[in-house]
C-alpha positions as CSV (number, residue, x, y, z in Angstrom):
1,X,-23.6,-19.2,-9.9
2,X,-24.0,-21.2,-6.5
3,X,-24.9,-18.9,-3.8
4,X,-22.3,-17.7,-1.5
5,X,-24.4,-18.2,1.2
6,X,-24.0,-17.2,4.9
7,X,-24.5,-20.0,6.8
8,X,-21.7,-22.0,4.4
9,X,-19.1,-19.4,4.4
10,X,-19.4,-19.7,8.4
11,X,-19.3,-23.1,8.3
12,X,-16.6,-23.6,6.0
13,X,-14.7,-20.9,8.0
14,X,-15.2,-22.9,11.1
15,X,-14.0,-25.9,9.8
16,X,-11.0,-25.1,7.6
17,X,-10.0,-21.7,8.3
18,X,-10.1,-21.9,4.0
19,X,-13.6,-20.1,3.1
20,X,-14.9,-21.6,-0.4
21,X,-13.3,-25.0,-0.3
22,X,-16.0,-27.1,0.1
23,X,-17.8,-25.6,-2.7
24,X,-17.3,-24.6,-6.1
25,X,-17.1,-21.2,-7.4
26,X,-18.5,-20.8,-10.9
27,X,-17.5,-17.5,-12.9
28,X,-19.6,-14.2,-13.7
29,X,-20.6,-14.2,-17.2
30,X,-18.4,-11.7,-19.1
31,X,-20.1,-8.2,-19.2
32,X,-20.4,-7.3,-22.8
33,X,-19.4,-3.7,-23.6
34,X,-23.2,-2.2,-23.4
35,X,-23.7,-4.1,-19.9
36,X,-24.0,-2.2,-16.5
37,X,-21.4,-2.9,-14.5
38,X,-23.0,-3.7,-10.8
39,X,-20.5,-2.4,-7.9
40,X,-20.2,-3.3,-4.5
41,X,-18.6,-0.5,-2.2
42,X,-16.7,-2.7,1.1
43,X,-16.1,0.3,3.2
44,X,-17.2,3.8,2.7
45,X,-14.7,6.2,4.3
46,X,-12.7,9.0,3.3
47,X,-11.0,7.1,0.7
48,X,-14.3,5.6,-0.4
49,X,-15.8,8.6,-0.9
50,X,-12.9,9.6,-3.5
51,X,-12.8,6.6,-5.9
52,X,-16.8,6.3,-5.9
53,X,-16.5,10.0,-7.4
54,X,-13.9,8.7,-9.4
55,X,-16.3,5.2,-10.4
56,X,-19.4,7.4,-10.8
57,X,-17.9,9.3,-13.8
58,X,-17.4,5.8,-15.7
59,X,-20.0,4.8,-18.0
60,X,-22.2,2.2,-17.3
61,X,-21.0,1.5,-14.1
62,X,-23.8,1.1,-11.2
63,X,-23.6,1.7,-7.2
64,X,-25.4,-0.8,-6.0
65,X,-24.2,-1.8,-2.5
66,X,-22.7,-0.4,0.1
67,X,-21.1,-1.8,3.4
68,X,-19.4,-0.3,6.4
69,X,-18.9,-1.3,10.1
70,X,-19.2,2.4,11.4
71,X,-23.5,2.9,10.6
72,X,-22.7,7.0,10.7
73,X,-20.3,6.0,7.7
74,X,-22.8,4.0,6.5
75,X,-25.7,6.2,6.9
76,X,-23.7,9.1,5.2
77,X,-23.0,6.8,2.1
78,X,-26.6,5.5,2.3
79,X,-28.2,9.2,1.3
80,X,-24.7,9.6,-1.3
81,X,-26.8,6.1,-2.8
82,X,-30.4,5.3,-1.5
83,X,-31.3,2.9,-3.9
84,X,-28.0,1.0,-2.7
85,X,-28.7,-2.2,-0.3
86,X,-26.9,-0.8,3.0
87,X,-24.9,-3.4,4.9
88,X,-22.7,-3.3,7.9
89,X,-20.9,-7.1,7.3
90,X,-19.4,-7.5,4.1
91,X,-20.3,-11.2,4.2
92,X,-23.9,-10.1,3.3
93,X,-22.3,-7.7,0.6
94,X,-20.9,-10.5,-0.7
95,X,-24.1,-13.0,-1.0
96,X,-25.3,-10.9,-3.3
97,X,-25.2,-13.0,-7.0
98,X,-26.3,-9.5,-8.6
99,X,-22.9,-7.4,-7.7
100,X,-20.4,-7.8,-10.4
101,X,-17.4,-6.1,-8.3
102,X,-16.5,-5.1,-5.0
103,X,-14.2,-2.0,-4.5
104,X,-12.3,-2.4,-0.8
105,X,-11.4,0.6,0.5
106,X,-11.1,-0.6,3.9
107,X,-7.8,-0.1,6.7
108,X,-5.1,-2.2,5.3
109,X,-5.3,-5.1,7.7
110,X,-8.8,-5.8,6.2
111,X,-7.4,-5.3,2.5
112,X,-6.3,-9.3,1.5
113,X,-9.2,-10.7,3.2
114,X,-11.9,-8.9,1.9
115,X,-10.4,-9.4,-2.0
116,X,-10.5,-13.0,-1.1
117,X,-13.9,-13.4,0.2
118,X,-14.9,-11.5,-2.8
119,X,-12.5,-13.2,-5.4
120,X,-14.2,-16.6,-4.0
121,X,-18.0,-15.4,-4.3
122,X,-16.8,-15.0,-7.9
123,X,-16.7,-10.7,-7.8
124,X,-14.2,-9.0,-9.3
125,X,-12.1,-6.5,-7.0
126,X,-10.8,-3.3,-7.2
127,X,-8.6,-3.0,-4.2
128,X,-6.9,0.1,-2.6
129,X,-3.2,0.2,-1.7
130,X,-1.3,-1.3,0.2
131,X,-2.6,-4.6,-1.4
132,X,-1.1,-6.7,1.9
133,X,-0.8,-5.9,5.2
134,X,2.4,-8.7,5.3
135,X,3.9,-10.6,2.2
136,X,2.1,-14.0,2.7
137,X,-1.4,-12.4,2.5
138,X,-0.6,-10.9,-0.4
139,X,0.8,-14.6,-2.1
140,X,-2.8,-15.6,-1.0
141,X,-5.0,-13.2,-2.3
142,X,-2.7,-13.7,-6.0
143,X,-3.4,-17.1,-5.7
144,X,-7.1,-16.9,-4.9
145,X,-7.3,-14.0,-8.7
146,X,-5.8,-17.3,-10.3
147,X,-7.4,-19.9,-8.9
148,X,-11.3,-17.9,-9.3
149,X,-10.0,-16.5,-12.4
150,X,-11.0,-12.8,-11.5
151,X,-10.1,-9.4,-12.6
152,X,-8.3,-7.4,-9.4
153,X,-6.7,-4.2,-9.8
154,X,-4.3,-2.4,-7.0
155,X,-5.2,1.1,-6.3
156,X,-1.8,2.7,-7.3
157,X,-3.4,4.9,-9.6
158,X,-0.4,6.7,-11.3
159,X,0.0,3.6,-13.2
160,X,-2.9,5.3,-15.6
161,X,-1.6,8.1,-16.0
162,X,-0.2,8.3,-19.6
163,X,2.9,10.6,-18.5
164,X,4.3,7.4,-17.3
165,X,5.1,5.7,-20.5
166,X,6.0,9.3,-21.7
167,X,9.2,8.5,-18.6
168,X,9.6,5.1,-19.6
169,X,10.2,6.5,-23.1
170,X,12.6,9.1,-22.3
171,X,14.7,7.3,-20.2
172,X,15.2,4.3,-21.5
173,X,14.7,4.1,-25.3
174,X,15.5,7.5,-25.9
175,X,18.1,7.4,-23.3
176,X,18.1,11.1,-23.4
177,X,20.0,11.5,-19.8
178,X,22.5,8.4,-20.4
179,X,22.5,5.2,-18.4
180,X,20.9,5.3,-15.0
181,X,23.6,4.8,-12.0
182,X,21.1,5.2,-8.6
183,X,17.7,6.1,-7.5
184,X,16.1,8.3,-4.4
185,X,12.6,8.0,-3.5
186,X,11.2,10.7,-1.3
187,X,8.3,10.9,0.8
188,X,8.1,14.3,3.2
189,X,5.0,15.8,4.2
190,X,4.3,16.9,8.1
191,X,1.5,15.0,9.9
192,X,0.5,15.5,13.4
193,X,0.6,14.0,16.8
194,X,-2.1,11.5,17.1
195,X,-2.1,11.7,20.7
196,X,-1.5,9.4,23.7
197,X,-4.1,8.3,26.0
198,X,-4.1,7.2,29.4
199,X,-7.0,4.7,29.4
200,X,-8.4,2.8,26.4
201,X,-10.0,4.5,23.9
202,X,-13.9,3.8,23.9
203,X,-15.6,2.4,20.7
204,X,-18.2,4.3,19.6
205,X,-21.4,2.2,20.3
206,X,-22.7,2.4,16.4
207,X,-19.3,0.8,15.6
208,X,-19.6,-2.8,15.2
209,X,-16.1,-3.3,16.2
210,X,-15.8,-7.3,15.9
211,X,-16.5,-6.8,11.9
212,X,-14.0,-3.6,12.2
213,X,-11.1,-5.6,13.7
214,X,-11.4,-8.6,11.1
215,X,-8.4,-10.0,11.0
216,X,-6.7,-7.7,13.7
217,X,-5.5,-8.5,17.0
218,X,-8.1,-7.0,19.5
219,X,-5.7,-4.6,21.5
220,X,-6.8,-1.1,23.4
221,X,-6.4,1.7,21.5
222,X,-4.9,4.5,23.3
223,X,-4.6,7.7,20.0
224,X,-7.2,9.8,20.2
225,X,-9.5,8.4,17.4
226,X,-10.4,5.2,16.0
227,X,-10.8,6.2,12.0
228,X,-8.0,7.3,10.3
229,X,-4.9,7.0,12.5
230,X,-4.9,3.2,12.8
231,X,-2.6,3.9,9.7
232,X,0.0,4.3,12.2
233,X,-0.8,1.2,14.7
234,X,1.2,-1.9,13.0
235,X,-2.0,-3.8,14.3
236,X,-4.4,-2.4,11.4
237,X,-1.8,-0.3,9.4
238,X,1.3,0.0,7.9
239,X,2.9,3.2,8.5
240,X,3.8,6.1,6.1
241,X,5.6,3.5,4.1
242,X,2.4,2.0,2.8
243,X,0.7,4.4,3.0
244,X,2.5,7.5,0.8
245,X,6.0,4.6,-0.2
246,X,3.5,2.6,-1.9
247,X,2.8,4.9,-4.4
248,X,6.5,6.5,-5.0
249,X,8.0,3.0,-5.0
250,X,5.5,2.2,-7.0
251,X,6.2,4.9,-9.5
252,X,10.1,3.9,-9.0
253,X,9.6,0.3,-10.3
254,X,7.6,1.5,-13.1
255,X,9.9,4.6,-14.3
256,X,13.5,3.4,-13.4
257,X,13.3,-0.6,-13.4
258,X,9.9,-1.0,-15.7
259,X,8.5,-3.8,-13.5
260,X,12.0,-5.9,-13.6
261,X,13.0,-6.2,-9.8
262,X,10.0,-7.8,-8.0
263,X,11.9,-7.9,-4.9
264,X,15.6,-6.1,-3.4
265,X,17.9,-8.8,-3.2
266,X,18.7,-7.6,0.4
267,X,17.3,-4.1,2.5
268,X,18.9,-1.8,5.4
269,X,17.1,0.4,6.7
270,X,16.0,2.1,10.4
271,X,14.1,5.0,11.6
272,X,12.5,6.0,14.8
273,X,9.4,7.7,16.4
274,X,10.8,10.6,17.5
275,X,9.1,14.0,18.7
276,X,5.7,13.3,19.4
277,X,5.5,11.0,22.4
278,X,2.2,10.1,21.0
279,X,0.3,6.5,20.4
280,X,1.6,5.7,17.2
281,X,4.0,3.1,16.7
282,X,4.8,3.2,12.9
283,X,8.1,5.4,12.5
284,X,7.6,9.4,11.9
285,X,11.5,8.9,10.3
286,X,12.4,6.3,8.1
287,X,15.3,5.7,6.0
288,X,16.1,2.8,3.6
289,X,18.4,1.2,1.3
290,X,17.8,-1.4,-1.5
291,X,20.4,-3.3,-3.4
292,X,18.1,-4.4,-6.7
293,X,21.3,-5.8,-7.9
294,X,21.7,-3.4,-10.2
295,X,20.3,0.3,-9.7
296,X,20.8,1.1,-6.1
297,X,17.8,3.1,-4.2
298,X,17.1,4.4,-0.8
299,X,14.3,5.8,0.6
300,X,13.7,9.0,2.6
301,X,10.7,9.7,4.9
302,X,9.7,11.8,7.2
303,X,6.5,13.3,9.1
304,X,8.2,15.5,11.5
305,X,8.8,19.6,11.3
306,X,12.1,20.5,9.5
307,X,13.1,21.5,13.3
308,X,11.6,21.5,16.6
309,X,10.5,25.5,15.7
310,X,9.6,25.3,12.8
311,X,6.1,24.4,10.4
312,X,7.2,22.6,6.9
313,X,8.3,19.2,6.2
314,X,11.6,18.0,6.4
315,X,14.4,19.5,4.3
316,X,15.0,17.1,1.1
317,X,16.7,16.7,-2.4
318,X,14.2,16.4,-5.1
319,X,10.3,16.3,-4.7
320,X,8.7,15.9,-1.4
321,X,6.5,12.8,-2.4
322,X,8.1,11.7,-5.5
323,X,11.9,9.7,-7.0
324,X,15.2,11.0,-8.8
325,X,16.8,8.9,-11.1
326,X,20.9,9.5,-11.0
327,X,22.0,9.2,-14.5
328,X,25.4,9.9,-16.4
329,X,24.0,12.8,-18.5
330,X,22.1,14.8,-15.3
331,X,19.1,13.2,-13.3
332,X,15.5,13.2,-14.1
333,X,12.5,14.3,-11.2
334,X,9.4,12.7,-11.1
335,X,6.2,13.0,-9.1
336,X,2.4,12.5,-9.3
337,X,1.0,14.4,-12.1
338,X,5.0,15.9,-13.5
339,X,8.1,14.9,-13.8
340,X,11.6,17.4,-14.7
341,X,14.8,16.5,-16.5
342,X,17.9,18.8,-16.0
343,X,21.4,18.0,-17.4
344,X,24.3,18.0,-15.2
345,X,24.6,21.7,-15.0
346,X,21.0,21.6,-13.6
347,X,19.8,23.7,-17.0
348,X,16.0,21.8,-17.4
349,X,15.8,19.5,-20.5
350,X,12.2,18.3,-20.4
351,X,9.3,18.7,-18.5
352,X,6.4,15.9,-18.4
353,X,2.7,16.9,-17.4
354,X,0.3,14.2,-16.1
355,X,-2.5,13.7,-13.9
356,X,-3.0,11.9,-10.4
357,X,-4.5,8.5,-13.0
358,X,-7.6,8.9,-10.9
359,X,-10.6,7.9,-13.3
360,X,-8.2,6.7,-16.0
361,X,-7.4,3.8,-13.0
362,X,-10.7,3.0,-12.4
363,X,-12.0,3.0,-16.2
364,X,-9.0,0.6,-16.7
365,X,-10.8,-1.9,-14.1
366,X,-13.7,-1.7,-15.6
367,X,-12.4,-2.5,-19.0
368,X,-10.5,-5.6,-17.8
369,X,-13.7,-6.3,-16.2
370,X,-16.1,-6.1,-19.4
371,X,-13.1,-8.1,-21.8
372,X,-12.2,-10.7,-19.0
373,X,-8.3,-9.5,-19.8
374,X,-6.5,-9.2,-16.9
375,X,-3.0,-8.5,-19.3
376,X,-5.4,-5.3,-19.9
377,X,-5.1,-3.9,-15.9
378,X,-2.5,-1.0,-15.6
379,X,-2.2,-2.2,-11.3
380,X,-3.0,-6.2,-12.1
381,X,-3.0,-7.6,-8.4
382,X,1.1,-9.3,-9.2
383,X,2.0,-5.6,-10.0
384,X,0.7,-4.2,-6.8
385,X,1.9,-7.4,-4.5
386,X,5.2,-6.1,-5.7
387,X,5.7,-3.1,-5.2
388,X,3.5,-3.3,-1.5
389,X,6.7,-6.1,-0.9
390,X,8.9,-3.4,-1.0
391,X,7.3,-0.9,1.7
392,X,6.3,-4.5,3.8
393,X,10.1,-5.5,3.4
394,X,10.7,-2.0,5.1
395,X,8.7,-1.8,8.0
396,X,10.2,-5.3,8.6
397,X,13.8,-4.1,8.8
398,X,12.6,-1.3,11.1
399,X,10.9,-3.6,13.4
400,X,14.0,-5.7,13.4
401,X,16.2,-2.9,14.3
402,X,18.2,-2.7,17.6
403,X,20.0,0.7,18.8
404,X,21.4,2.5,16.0
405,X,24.7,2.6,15.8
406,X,27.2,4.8,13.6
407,X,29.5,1.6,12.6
408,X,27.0,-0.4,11.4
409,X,25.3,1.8,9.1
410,X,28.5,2.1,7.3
411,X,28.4,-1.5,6.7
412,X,26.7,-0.1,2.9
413,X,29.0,2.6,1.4
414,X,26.9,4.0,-1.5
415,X,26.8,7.6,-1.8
416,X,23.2,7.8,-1.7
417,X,22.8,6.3,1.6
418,X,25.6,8.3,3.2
419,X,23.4,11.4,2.3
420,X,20.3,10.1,3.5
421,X,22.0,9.6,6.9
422,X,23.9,13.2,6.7
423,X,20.3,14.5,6.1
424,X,18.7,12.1,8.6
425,X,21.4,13.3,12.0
426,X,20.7,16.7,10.8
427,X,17.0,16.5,11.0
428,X,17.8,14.8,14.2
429,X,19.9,17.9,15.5
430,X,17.3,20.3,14.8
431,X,14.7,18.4,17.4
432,X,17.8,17.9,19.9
433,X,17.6,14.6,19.4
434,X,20.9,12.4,18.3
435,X,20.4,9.8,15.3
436,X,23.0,7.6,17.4
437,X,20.7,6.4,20.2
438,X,18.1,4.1,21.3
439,X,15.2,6.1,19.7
440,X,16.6,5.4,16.4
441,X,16.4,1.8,15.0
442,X,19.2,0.3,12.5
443,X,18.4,-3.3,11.1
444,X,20.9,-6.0,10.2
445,X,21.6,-6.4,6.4
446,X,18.7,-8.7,5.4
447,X,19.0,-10.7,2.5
448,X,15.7,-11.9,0.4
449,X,15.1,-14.9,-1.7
450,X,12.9,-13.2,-4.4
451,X,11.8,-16.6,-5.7
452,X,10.3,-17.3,-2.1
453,X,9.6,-13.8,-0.8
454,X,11.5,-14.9,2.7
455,X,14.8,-13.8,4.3
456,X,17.6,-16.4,4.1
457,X,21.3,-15.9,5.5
458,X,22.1,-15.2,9.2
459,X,19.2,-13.1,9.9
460,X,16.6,-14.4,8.5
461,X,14.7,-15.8,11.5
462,X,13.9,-12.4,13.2
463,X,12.6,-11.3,10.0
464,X,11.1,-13.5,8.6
465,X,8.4,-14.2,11.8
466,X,7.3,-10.7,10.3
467,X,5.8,-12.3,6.6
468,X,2.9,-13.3,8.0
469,X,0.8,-12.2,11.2
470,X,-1.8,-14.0,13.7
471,X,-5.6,-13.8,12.7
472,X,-8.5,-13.8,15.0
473,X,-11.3,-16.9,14.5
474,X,-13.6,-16.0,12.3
475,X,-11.3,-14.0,10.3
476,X,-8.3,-15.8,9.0
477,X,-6.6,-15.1,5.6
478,X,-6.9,-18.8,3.9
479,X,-4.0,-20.3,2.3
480,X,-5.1,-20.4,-1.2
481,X,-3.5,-24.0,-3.1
């Protein structure tokens, strides 16, 4: 394999902004089933930590580099692995011929980027969810698993978990609860203030911050910490919604559609940071509704207290992280690790018992990778590029909100999104806050071309300046031909 060398990938950078085009990349040889499996660890955080355990437990799979920004991380992972080469720039990870696959497990803006990189120094990637941090990044790093011919699996995990085909089974071929007529998809759970400073919060000094930004915009920081809580900063994260949605949207397009909506044909949603008066800017409420064409959904979520007294998550229908499917004969519950059916007197049918599809996920990957079958991956990268469009498509419409207003959200009468309102203003109540008013945002109807993943119709230019962000130099997602 020609090296991925250094000093070309910064050339190259410098010149096109398109890393790898001025060179070739030749492919790994296939690993045979009795061959080690060399893996390369971009990040080593919380999340990190959690899929190495999960990696370590697959046979014939070897740790053999490791690479953070933060050197406490690194020097935490480094006794986890010391015979692992220790890097703080990925771009050295990534010379290195020897590692067969990189696992990114880095903040979300990083996520596309470091694939690519990787997919172009001819490793295959394992990459954690949300694939994209916006919808053209995503259409990149697809086109860079084609064009480099590389094995990359989504971390959406419940994909492996058996239970799921169980669902599929019972739904639709048995039919057991009749035909489905609409979907919910919940996502409750309280989180915290992250805090609001009033100067900049200082970098830590063993931080390389440069190689942490990547593709960010460099902005101060004013939460409280820098690890962690960029999930709610739209500069390195992407909310709740791909954060937690990412994985029960996931499960919905799996379960209820079985992978045959890509896209909504248009979304209407809103929601608000309300409460807190903190740093983030991600909304702590959030409230959607798709129109698949056929099956309608909406989404529910929410961070905040059931009231401004009170300690649990917000009151909600169904799971708290999790989907119901509506159907003619009763409605069916699912969630990681379960799922209930009851009939229409609420008497349970059938219960379903899974797991989280940790280890079954990442044994999956590492198949693919040994048979060079990418039809084999449970998450392949077009699966996960999906369902992430569906949370990115979200935080859009909230960003293009304006002042929510009563009238306009009736401009949808489904029965499902009436109820997610009704619940919505009373969660509202119970902080004294109104849902009608300017902390809460409502977005026009936006309508999608699925064919070219961008808005079209009347309001398509707001939203669609959202598909794709600026990069800094030095750190630019390459369009991939």
């Amino acid at each position: 394999m020609h090296a991925f060398s250094r000093r070309n990938f910064i050339q190259t950078s410098a010149a096109t902004g398109v890393i790898g085009s001025l060179w070739p990349i030749e492919s790994l040889r296939a690993a045979s089933a009795n061959e080690e499996i060399r893996l390369g660890f971009i990040s080593c955080g919380s999340r990190a930590n959690e899929l190495m355990s999960a990696f370590e437990k697959v046979p014939g799979t070897n740790v053999v580099a490791i690479c953070d920004p933060d050197e406490s991380i690194l020097a935490k992972a480094s006794k986890r692995y010391p015979k692992a080469t220790a890097y703080t720039d990925l771009r050295k990870l990534l010379d290195d011929k020897s590692i067969d696959a990189v696992v990114v497990a880095t903040c979300n803006h990083w996520h596309c980027l470091a694939a690519i990189w990787a997919m172009q120094a001819g490793k295959d990637v394992y990459v954690e969810k949300p694939l994209s941090h916006t919808q053209w990044e995503g259409e990149q790093a697809i086109a860079a698993a084609r064009k480099y011919d590389r094995i990359c699996q989504v971390g959406t995990q419940q994909r492996s978990d058996p239970m799921q085909a169980e669902i599929k089974k019972f739904l639709h071929d048995e039919k057991a609860l009749g035909a489905i007529q609409s979907a919910r998809v919940n996502r409750y759970g309280v989180r915290g203030t992250i805090g609001k400073r009033a100067t900049p919060l200082p970098i830590d000094p063993k931080v390389n911050y440069d190689l942490w930004l990547g593709p960010a915009q460099e902005k101060p920081i004013f939460r409280d910490k820098l690890h962690y809580d960029w999930h709610w900063d739209f500069n390195t994260g992407s909310g709740e919604m791909g954060n937690w949605g990412v994985h029960v949207l996931d499960d919905l397009r799996n379960n209820i559609f079985r992978d045959s909506i890509a896209l909504p044909k248009r979304i209407f949603g809103g929601g608000g940071r309300v409460a807190w008066n903190d740093a983030g800017e991600s909304p702590n409420v959030h409230f959607v509704y798709f129109d698949t064409g056929s099956i309608p959904v909406v989404i529910g979520l929410a961070n905040i207290t059931n009231g401004a007294k009170e300690k649990g998550a917000a009151a909600h229908p169904g799971p708290g992280s999790g989907y119901i499917a509506y159907c003619e004969g009763g409605h069916f519950e699912g969630q990681r690790g379960k799922g209930t059916a009851y009939d229409t007197s609420g008497k349970l049918v059938k219960s379903f018992k899974g797991t989280s599809g940790m280890g079954l996920h990442q044994q999956n990957f590492v198949d693919a990778v040994r048979s060079r079958d990418r039809s084999k991956l449970n998450a392949e990268i077009q699966v996960g590029h999906d369902s992430t469009g569906w949370c990115n498509l979200a935080n859009v419409a909230y960003q293009t909100g304006r002042p929510y207003s009563s009238s306009d959200a009736k401009q949808i009468d489904q029965k499902g999104w009436h109820e997610l309102l009704a619940e919505t203003s009373a969660l509202m109540s119970r902080h004294n806050l109104k849902l009608e008013s300017d902390q809460i945002r409502l977005s026009p109807i936006l309508e999608i071309d699925a064919k070219s993943q961008r808005f079209v119709g009347t309001n398509a230019e707001a939203a669609n300046r959202f598909l794709k962000r600026d990069y800094r130099e030095g750190f630019v997602v390459p369009q991939i031909a």
